[in-house]
N, C-alpha and C positions, 0 to 999 in steps of 0.2 A: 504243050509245054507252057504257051501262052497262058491256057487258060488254068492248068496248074496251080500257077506260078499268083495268079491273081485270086484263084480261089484262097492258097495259103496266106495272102497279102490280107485279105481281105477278113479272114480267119482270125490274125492277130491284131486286123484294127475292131473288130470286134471284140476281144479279149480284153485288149488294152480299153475301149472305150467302157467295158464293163466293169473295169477293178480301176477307174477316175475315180468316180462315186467311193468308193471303200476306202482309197490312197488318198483322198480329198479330206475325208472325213477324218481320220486318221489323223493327217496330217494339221487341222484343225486346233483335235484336240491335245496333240503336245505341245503346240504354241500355247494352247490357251493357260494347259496347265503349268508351261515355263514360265507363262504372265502370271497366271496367279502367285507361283513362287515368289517370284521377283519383287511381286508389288509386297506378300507377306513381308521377305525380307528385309526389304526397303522401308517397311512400316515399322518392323520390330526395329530396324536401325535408326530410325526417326524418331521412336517413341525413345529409345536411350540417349539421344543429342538433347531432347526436348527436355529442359527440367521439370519434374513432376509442381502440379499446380498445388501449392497449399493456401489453405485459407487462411486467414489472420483467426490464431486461435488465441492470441492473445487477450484476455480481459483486463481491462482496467481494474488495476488489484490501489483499493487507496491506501496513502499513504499512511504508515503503522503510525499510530500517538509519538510524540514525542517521550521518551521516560522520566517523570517527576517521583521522585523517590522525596522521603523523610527523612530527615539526616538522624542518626541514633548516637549517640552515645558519647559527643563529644563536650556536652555540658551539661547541666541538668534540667536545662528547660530548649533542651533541643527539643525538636516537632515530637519524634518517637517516643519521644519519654514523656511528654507532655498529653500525648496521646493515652499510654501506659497508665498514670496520675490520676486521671479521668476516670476509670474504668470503664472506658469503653471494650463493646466484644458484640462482634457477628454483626450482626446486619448495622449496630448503630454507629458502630465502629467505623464499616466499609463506607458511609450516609456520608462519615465525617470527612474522612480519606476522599472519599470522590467529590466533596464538597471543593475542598482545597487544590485538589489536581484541576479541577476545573477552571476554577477562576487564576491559577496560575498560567493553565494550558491556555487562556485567552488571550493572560495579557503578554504570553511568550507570541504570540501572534504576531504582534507591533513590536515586536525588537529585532532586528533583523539579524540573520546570522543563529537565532535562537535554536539549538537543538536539545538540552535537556536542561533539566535543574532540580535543585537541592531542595527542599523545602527547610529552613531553618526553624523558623518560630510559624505555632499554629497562629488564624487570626488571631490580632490582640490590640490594645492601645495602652495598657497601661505597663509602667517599666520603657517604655521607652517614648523620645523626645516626638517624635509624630503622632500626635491627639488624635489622629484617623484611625480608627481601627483596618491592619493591613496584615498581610502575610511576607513574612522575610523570606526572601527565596535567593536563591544565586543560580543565574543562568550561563549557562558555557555551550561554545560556538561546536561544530564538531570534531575540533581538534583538542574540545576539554579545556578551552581558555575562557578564561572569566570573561563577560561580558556585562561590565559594569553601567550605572546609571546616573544621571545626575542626582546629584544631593537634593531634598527637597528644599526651597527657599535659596539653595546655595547651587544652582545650575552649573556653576563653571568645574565646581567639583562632583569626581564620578566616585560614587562608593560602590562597593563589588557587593553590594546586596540591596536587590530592589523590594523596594517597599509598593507592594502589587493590592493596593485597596478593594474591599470586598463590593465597595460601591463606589462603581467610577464617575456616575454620574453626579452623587451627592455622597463627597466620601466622610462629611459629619453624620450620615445616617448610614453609619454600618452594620450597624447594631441588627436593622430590621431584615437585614441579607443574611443572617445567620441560620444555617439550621437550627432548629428546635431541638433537636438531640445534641448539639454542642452547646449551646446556651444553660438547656438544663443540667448537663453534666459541669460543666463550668458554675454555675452557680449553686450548683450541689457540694463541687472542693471548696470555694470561697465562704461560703455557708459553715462548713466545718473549722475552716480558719479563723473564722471572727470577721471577715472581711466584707465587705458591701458587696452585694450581688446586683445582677442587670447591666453590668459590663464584662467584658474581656481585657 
């Protein structure tokens, strides 16, 4: 009975020491694969806390021209119609136009508060009291308020249209800052008129 009893004993610790290995193993890998779950989830839940990384896609986009328009039609030697007068067209036209935005676009530079402006009179000096040959323009802030300038000779006084010279550095020589396609056009009306040519 004894020896029975130990053969059977001994029967099941063999049994059992044989299915460790399997029960081990086994047992191994649903741990492992509950870690792997866990850590997936834990990462999918991470990755959605974590705001996504964007890069600066931003470029520096520069800042769009200020608008200089021509004034039309409010007298007869408004810019537009002066332009008109002239027979300028196409390319010598656009020369003359981009001549004038430009030297306006500069000196809106130095005014501060400057956001766009009128162009009244193309360059000129004769017809009015400033012998410098200049461009009339009136500049407005971006709420569309006049942004006047002192008077030339008379500082303490502002006139709401600045006389923007074609030549800042020497503005008795303005003459020589003229395009060629304004000058000749200009001296091609005054020529028909009876009028002295080689100014504005």
């Amino acid at each position: 009975m004894r020896f029975s009893t130990f053969v059977a004993l001994a029967c099941v610790g063999l049994h059992a020491a044989s299915a460790l290995p399997v029960f081990t193993r086994a047992y191994e890998r649903v741990v492992r694969d509950d870690l792997s779950t866990v850590s997936s989830r834990d990462t999918q839940l991470l990755a959605a806390r974590t705001p996504p990384h964007h890069k600066d896609t931003k470029k520096h986009v520069p800042t769009p021209p200020s608008p200089i328009t021509f004034e039309k039609g409010v007298s007869p030697h408004s810019a537009h119609n002066d332009l008109d007068a002239l027979h300028l067209h196409s390319g010598k036209r656009k020369t003359v136009e981009n001549y004038h935005k430009q030297v306006v676009g500069d000196h809106m530079k130095t005014v501060p508060a400057a956001h766009s402006a009128v162009i009244k009179n193309l360059a000129h000096s004769t017809g009015s009291r400033d012998p410098h040959i200049h461009i009339s323009a009136e500049i407005k802030d971006p709420h569309s308020s006049v942004i006047g300038a002192p008077r030339r000779g008379h500082p303490a006084i502002t006139d709401p249209i600045h006389h923007v010279y074609v030549n800042k550095e020497n503005p008795a020589d303005g003459y020589s800052k003229l395009p060629k396609e304004y000058t000749k056009a200009v001296d091609k009306k005054r020529k028909s008129e009876g009028r002295p040519t080689g100014t504005v």
